[in-house]
Structure formats: C-alpha cells, structure tokens
mmCIF file as Biopython writes it, N, C-alpha, C and O atoms, coordinates in Angstrom:
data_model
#
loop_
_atom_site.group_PDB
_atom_site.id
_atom_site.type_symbol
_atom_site.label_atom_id
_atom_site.label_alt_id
_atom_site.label_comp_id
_atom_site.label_asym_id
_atom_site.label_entity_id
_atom_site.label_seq_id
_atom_site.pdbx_PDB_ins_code
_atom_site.Cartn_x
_atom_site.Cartn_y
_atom_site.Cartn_z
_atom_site.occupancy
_atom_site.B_iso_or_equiv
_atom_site.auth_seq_id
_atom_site.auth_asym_id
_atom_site.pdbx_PDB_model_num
ATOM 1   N N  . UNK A ? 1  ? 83.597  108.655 120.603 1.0 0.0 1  A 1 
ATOM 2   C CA . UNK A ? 1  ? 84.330  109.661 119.876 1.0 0.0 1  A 1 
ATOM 3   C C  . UNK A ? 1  ? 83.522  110.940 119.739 1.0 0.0 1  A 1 
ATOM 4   O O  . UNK A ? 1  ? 84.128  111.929 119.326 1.0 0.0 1  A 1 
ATOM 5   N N  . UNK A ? 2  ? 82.122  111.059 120.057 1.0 0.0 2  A 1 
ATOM 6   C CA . UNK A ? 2  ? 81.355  111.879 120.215 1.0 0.0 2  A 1 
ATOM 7   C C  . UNK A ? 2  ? 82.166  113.224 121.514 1.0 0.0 2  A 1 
ATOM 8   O O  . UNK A ? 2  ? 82.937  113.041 122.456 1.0 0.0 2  A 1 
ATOM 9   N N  . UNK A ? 3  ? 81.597  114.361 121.019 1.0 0.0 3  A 1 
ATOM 10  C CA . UNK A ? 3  ? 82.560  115.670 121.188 1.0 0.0 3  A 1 
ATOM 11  C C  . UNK A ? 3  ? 83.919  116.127 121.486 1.0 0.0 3  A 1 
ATOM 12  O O  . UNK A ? 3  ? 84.184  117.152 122.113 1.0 0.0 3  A 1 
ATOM 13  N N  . UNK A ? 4  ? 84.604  115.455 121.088 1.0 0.0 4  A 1 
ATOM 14  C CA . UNK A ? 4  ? 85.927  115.903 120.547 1.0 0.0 4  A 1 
ATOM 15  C C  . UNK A ? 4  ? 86.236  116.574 120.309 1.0 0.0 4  A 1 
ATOM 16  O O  . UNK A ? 4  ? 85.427  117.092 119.538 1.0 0.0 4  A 1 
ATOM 17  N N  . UNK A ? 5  ? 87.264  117.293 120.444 1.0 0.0 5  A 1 
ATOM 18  C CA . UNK A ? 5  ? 87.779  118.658 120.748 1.0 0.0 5  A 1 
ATOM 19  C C  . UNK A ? 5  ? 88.864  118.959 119.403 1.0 0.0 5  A 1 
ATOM 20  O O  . UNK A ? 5  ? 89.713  118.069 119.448 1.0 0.0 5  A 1 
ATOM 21  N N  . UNK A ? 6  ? 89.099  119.765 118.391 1.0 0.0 6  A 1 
ATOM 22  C CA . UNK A ? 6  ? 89.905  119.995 117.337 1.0 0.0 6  A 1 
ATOM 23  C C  . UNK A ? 6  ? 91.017  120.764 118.114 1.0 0.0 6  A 1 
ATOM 24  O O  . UNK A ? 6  ? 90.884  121.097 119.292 1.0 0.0 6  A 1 
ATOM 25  N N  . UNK A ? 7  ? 92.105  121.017 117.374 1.0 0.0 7  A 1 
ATOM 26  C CA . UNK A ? 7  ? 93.618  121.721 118.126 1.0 0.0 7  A 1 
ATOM 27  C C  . UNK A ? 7  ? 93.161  122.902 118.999 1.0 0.0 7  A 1 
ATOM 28  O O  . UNK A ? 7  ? 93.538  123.051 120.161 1.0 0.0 7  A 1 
ATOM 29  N N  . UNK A ? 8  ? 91.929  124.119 118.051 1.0 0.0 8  A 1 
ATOM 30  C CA . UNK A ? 8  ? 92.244  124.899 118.138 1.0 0.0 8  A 1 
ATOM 31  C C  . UNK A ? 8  ? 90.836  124.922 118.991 1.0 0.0 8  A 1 
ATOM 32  O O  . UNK A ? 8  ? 90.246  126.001 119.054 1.0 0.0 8  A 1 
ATOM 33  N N  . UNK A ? 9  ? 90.345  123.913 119.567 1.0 0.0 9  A 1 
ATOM 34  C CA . UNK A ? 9  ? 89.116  123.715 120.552 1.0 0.0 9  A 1 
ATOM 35  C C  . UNK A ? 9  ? 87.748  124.008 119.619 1.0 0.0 9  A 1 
ATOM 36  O O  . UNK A ? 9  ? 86.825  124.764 119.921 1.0 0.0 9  A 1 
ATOM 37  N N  . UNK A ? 10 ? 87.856  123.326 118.598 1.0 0.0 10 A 1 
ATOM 38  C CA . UNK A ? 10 ? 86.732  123.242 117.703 1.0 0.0 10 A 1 
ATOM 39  C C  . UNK A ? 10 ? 86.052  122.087 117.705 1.0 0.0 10 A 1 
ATOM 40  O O  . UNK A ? 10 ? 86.711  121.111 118.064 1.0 0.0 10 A 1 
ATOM 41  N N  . UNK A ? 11 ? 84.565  121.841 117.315 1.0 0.0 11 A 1 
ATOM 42  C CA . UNK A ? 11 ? 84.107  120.985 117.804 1.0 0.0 11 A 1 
ATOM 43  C C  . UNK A ? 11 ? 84.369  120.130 117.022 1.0 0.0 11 A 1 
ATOM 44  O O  . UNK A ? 11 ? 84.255  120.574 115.880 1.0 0.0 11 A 1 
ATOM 45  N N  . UNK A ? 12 ? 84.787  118.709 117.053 1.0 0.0 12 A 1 
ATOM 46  C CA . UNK A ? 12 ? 85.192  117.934 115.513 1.0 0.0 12 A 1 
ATOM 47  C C  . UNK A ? 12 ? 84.136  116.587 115.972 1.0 0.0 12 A 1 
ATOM 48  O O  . UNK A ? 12 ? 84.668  115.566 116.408 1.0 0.0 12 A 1 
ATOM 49  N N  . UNK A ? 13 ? 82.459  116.675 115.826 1.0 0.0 13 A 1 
ATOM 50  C CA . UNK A ? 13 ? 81.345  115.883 115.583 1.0 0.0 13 A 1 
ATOM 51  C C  . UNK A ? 13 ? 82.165  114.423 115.324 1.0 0.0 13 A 1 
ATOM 52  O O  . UNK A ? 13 ? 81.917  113.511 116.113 1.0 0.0 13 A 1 
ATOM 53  N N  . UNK A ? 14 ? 82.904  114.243 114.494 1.0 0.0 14 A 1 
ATOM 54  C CA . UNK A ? 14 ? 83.578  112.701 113.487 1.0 0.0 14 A 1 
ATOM 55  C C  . UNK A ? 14 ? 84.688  112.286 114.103 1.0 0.0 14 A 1 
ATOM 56  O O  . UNK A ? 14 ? 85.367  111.368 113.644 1.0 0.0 14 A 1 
ATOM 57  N N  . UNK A ? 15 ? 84.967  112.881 115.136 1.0 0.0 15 A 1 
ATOM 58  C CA . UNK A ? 15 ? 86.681  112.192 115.612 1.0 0.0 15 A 1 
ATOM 59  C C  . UNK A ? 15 ? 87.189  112.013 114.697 1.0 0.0 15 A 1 
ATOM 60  O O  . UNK A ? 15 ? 87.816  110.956 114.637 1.0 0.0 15 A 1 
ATOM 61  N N  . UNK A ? 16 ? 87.207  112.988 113.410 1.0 0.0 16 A 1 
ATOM 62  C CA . UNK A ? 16 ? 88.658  112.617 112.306 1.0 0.0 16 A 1 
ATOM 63  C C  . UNK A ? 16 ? 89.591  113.311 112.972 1.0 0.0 16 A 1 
ATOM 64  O O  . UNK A ? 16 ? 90.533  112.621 112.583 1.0 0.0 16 A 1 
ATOM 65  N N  . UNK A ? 17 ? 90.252  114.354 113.865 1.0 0.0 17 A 1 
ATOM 66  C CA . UNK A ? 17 ? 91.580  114.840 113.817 1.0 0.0 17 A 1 
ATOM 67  C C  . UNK A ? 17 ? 91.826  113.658 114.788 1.0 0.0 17 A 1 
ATOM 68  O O  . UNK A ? 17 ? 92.809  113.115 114.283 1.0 0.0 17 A 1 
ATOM 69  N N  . UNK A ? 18 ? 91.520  113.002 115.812 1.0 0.0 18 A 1 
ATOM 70  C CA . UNK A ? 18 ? 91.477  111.644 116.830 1.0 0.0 18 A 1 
ATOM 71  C C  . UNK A ? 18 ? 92.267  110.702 115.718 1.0 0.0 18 A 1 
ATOM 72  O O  . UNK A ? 18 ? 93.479  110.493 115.659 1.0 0.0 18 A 1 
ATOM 73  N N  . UNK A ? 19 ? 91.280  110.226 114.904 1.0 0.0 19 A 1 
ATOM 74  C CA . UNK A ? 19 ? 91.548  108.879 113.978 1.0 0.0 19 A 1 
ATOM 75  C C  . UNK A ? 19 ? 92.514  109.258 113.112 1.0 0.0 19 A 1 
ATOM 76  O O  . UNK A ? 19 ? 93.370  108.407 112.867 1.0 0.0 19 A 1 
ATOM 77  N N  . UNK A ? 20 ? 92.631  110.653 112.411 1.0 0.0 20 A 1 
ATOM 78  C CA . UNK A ? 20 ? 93.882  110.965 112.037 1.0 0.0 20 A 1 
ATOM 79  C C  . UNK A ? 20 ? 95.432  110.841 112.881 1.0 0.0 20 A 1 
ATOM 80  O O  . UNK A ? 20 ? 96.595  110.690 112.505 1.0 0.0 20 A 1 
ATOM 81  N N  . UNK A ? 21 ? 94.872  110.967 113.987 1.0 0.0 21 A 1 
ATOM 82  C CA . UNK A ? 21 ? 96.453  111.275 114.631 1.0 0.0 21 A 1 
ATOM 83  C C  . UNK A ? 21 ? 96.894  109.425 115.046 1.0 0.0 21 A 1 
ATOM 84  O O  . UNK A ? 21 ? 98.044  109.013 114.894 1.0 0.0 21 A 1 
ATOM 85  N N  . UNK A ? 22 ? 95.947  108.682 115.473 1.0 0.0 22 A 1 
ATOM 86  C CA . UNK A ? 22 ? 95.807  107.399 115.544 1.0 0.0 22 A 1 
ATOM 87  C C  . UNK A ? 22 ? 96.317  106.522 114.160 1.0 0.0 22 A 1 
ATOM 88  O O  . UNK A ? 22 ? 96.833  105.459 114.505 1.0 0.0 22 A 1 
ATOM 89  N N  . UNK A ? 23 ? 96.289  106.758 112.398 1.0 0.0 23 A 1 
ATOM 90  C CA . UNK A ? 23 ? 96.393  106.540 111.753 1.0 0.0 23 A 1 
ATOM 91  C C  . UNK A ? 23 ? 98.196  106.583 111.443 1.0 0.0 23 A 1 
ATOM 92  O O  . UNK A ? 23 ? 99.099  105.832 111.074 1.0 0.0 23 A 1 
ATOM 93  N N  . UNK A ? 24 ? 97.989  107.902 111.846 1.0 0.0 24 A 1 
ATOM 94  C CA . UNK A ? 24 ? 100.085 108.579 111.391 1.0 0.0 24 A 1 
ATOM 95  C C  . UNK A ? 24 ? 100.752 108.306 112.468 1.0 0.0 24 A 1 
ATOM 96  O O  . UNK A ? 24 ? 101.881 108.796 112.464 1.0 0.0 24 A 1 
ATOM 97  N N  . UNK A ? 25 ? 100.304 107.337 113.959 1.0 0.0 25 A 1 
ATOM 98  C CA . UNK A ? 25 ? 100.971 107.233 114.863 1.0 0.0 25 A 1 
ATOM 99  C C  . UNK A ? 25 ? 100.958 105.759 114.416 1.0 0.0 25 A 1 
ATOM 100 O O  . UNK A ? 25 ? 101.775 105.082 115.040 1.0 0.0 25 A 1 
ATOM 101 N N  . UNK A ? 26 ? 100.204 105.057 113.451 1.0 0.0 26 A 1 
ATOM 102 C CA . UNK A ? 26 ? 100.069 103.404 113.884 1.0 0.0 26 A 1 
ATOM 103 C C  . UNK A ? 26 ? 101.280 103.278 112.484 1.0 0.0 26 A 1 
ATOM 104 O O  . UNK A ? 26 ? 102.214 102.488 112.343 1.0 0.0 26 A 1 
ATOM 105 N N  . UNK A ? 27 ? 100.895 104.176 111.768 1.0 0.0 27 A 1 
ATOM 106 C CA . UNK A ? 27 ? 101.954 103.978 109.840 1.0 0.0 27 A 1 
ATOM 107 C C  . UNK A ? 27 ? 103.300 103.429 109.906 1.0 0.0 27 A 1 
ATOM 108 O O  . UNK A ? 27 ? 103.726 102.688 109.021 1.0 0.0 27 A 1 
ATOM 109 N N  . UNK A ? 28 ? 104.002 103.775 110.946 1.0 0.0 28 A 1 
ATOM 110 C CA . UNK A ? 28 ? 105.507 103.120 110.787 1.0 0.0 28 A 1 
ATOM 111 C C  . UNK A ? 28 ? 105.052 101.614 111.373 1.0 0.0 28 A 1 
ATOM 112 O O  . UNK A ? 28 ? 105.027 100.823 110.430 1.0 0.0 28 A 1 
ATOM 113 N N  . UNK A ? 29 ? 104.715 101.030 112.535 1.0 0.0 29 A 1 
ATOM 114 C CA . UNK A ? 29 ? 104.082 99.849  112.786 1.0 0.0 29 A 1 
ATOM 115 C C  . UNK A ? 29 ? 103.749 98.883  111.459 1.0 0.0 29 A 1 
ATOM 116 O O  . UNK A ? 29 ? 104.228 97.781  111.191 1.0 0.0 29 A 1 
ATOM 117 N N  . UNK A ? 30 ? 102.822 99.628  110.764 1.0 0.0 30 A 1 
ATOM 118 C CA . UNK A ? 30 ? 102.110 99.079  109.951 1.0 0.0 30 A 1 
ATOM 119 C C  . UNK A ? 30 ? 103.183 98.702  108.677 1.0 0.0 30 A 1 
ATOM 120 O O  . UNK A ? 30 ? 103.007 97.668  108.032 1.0 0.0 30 A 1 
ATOM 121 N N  . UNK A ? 31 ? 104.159 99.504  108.414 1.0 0.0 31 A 1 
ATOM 122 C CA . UNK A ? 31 ? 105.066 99.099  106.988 1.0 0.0 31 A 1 
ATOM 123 C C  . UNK A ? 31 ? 106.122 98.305  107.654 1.0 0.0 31 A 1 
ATOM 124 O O  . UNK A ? 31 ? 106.596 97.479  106.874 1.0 0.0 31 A 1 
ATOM 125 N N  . UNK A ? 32 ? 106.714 98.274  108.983 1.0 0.0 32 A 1 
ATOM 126 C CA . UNK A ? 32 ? 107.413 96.807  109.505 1.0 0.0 32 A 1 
ATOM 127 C C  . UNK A ? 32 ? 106.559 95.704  109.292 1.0 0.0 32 A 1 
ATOM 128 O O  . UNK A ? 32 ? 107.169 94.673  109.010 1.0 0.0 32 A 1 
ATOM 129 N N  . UNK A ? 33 ? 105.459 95.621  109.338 1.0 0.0 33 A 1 
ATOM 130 C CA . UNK A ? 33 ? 104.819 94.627  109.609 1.0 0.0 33 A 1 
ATOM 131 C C  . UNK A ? 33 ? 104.560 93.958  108.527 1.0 0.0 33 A 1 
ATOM 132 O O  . UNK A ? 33 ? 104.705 92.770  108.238 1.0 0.0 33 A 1 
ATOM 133 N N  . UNK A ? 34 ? 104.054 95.098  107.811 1.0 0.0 34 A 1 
ATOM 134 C CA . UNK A ? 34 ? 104.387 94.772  105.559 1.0 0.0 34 A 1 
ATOM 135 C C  . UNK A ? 34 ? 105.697 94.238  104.927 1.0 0.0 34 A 1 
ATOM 136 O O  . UNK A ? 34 ? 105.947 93.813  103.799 1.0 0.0 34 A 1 
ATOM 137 N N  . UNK A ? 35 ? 106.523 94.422  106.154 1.0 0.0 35 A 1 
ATOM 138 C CA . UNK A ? 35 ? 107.927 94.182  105.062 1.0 0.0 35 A 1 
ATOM 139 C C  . UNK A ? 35 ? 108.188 92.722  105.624 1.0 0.0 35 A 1 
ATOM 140 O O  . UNK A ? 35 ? 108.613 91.852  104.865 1.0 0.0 35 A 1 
ATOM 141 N N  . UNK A ? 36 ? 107.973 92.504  106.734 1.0 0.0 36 A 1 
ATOM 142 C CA . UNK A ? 36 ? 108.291 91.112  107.531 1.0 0.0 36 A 1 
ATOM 143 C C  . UNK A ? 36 ? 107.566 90.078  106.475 1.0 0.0 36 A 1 
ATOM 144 O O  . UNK A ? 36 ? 108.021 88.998  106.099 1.0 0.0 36 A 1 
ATOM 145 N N  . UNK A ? 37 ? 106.052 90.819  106.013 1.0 0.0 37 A 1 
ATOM 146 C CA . UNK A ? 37 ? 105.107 89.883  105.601 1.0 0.0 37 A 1 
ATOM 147 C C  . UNK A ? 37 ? 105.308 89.082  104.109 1.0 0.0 37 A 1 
ATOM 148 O O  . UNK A ? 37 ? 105.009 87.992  103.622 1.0 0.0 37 A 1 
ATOM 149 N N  . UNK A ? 38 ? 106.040 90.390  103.682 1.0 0.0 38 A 1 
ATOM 150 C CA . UNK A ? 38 ? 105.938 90.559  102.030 1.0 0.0 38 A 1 
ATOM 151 C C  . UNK A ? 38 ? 107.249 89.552  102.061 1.0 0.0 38 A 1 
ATOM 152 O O  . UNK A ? 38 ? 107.264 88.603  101.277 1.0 0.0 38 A 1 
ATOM 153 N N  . UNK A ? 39 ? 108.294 89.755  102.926 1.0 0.0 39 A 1 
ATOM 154 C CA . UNK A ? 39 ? 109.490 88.540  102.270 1.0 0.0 39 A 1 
ATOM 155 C C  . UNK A ? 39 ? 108.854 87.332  102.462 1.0 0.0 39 A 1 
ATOM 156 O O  . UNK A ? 39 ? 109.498 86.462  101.877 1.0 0.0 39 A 1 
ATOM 157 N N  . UNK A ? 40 ? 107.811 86.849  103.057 1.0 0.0 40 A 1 
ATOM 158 C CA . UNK A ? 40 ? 107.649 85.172  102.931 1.0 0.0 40 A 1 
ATOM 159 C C  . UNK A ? 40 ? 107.370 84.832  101.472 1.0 0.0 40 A 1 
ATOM 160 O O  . UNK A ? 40 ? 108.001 84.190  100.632 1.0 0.0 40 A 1 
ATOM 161 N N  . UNK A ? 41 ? 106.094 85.548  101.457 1.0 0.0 41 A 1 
ATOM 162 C CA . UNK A ? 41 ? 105.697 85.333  99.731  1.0 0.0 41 A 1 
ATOM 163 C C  . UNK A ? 41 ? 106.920 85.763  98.720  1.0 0.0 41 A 1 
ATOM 164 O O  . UNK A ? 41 ? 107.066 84.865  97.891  1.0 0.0 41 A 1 
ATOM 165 N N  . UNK A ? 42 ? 107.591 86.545  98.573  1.0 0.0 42 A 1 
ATOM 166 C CA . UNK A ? 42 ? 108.783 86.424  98.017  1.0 0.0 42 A 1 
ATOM 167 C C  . UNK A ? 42 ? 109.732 85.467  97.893  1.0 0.0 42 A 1 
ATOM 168 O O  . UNK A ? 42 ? 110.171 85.152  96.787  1.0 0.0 42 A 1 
ATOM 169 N N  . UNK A ? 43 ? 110.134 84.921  99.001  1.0 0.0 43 A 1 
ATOM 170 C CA . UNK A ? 43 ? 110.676 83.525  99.390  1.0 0.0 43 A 1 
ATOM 171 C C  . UNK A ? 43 ? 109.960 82.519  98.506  1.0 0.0 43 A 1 
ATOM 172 O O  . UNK A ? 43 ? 110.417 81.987  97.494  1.0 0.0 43 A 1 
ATOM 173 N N  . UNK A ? 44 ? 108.632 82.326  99.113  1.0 0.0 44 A 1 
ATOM 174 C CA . UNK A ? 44 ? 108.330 81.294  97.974  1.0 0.0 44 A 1 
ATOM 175 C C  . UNK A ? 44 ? 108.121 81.395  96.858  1.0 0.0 44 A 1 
ATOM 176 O O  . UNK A ? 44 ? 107.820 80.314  96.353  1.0 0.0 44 A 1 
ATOM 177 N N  . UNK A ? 45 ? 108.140 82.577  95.888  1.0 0.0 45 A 1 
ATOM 178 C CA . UNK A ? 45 ? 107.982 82.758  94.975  1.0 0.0 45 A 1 
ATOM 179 C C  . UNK A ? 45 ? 109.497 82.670  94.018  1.0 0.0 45 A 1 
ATOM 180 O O  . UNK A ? 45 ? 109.613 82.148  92.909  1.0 0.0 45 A 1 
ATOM 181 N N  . UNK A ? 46 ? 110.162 83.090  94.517  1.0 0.0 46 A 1 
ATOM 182 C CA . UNK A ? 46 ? 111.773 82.148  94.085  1.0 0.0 46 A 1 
ATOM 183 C C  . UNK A ? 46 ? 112.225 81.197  94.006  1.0 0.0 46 A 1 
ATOM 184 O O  . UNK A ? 46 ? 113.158 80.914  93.254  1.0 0.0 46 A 1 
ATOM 185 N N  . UNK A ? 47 ? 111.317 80.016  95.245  1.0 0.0 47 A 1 
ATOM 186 C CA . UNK A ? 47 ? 111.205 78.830  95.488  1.0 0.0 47 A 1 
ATOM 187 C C  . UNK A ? 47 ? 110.635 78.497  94.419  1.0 0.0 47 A 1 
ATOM 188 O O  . UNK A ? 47 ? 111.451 78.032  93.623  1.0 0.0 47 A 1 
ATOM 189 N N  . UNK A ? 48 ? 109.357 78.528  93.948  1.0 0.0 48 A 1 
ATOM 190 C CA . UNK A ? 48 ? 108.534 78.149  93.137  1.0 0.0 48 A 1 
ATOM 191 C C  . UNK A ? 48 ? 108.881 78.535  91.292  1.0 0.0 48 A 1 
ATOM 192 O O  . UNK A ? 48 ? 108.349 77.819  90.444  1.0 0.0 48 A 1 
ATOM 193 N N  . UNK A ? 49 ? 109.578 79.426  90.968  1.0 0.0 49 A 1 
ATOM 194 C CA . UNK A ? 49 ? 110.811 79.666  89.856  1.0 0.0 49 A 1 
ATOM 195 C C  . UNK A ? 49 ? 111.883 78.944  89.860  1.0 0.0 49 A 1 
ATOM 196 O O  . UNK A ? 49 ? 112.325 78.824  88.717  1.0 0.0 49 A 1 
ATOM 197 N N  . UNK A ? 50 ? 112.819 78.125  91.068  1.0 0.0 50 A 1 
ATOM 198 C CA . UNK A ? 50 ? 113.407 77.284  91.377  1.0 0.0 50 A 1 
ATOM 199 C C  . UNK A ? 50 ? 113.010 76.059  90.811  1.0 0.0 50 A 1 
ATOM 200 O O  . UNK A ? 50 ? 113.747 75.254  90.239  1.0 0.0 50 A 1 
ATOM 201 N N  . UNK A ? 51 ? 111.975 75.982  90.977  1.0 0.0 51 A 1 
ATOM 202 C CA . UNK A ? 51 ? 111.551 74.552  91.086  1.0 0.0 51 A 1 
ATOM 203 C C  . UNK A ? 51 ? 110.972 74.182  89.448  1.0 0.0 51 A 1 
ATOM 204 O O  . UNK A ? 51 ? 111.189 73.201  88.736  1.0 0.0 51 A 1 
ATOM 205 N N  . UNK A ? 52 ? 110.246 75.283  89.243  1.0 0.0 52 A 1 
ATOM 206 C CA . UNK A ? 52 ? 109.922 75.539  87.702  1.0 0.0 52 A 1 
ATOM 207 C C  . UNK A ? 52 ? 110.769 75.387  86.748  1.0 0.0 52 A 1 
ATOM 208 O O  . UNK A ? 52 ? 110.522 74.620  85.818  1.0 0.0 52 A 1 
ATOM 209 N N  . UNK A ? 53 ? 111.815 76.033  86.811  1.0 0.0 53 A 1 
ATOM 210 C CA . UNK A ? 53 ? 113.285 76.140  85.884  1.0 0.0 53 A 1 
ATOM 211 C C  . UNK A ? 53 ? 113.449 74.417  85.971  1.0 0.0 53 A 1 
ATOM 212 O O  . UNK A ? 53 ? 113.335 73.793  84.917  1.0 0.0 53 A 1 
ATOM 213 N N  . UNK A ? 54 ? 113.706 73.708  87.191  1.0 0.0 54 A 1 
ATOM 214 C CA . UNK A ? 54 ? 114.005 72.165  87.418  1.0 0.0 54 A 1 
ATOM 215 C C  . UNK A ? 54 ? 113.116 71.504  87.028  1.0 0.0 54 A 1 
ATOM 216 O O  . UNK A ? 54 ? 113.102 70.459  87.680  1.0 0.0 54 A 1 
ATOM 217 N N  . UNK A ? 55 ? 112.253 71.535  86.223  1.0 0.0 55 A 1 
ATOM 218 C CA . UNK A ? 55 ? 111.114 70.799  86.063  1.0 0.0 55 A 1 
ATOM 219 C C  . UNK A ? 55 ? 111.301 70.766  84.504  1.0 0.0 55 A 1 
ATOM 220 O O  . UNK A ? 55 ? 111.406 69.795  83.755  1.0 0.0 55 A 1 
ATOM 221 N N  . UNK A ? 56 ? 111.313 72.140  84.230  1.0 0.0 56 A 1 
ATOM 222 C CA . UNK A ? 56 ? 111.161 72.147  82.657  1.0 0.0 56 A 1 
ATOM 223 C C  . UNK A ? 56 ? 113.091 71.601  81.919  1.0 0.0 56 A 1 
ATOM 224 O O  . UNK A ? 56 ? 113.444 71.176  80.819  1.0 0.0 56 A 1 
ATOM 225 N N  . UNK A ? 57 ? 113.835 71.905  83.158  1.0 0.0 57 A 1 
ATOM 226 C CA . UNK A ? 57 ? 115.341 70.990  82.359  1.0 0.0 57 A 1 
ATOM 227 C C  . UNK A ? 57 ? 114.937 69.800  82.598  1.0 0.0 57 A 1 
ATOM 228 O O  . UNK A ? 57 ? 114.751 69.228  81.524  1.0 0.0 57 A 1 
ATOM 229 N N  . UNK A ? 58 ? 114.633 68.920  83.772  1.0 0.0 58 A 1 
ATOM 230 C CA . UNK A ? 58 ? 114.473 67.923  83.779  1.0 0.0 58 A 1 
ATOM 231 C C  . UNK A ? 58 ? 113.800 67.270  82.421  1.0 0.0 58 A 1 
ATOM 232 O O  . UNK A ? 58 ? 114.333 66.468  81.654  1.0 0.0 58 A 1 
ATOM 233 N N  . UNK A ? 59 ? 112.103 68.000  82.320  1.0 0.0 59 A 1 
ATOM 234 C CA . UNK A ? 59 ? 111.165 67.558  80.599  1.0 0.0 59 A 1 
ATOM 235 C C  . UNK A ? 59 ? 112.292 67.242  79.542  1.0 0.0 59 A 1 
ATOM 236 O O  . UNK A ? 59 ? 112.339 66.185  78.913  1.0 0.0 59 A 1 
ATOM 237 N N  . UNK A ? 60 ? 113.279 68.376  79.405  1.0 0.0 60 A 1 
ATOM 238 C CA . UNK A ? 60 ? 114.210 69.079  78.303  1.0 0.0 60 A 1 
ATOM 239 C C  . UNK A ? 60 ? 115.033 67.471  78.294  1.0 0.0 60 A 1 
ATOM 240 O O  . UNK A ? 60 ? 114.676 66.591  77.510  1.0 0.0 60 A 1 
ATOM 241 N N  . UNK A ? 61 ? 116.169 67.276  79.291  1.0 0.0 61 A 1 
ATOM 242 C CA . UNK A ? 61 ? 116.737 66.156  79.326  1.0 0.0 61 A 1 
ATOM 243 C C  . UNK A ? 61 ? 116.619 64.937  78.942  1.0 0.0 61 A 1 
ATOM 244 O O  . UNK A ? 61 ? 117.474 64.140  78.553  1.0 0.0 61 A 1 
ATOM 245 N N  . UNK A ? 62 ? 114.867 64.783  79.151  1.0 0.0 62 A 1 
ATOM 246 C CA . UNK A ? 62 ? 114.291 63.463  79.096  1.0 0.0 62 A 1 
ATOM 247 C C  . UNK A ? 62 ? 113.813 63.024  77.625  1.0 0.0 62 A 1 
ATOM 248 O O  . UNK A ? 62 ? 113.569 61.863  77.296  1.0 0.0 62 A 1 
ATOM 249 N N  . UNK A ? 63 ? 113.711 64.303  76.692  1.0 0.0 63 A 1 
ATOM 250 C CA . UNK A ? 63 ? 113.442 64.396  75.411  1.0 0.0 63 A 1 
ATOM 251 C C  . UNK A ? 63 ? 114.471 64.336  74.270  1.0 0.0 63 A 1 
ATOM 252 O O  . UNK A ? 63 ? 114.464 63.938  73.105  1.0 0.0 63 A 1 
ATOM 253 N N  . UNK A ? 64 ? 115.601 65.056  75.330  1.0 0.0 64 A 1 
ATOM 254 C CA . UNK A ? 64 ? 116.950 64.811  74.355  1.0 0.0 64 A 1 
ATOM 255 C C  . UNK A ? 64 ? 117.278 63.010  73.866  1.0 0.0 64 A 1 
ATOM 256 O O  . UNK A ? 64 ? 117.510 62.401  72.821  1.0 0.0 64 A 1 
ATOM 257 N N  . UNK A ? 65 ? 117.150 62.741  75.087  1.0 0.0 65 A 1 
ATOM 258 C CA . UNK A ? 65 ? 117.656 61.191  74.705  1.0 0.0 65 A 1 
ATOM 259 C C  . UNK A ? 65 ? 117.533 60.672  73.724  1.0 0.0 65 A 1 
ATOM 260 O O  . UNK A ? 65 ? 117.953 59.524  73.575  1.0 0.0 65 A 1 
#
C-alpha cells in the first residue's frame, strides 16, 4: 500500500483513501450478511421464551393441584 496516489495525485503514505474506498465498497455486503446472521439468534431467542413461558405453566399447573 506503500505510495499511493490520493484523487488529486497526492501522496497518501497510509493507503487510507485505498482502505476507505475498500471499506464503503465492502458496507452493503457486510449488513446482508448481518441481517442473515442476526435472524438465527432471534429465532432462538423466541424459541427459548417459548419454551420458558411452557415451563413456568407447566410448574404453575403442577402446584394448582
């Protein structure tokens, strides 16, 4: 990444305008990939409130008697 060239042919030492443009080209990629990810754990986390709610009627039931 050493001498890299800025828009306006400036010297940019850090390849940040490079890694910048690499960053805002990868961002839409990156939030599909977040949203695919984020419904599993969601899923089970409804699952697991599911199952919770059935657990504690079940206790509830077993005490009424």
């Amino acid at each position: 990444m050493a001498n890299t060239q800025g828009p306006q042919g400036n010297h940019d030492p850090a390849g940040s305008t490079q890694m910048f443009r690499a960053f805002v080209d990868e961002a839409p990629q990156r939030g599909r990939q977040q949203a695919a990810a984020s419904s599993g754990p969601r899923i089970g986390l409804i699952v697991g409130i599911v199952v919770a709610v059935a657990v504690v009627v079940g206790v509830a039931a077993l005490a009424l008697r």
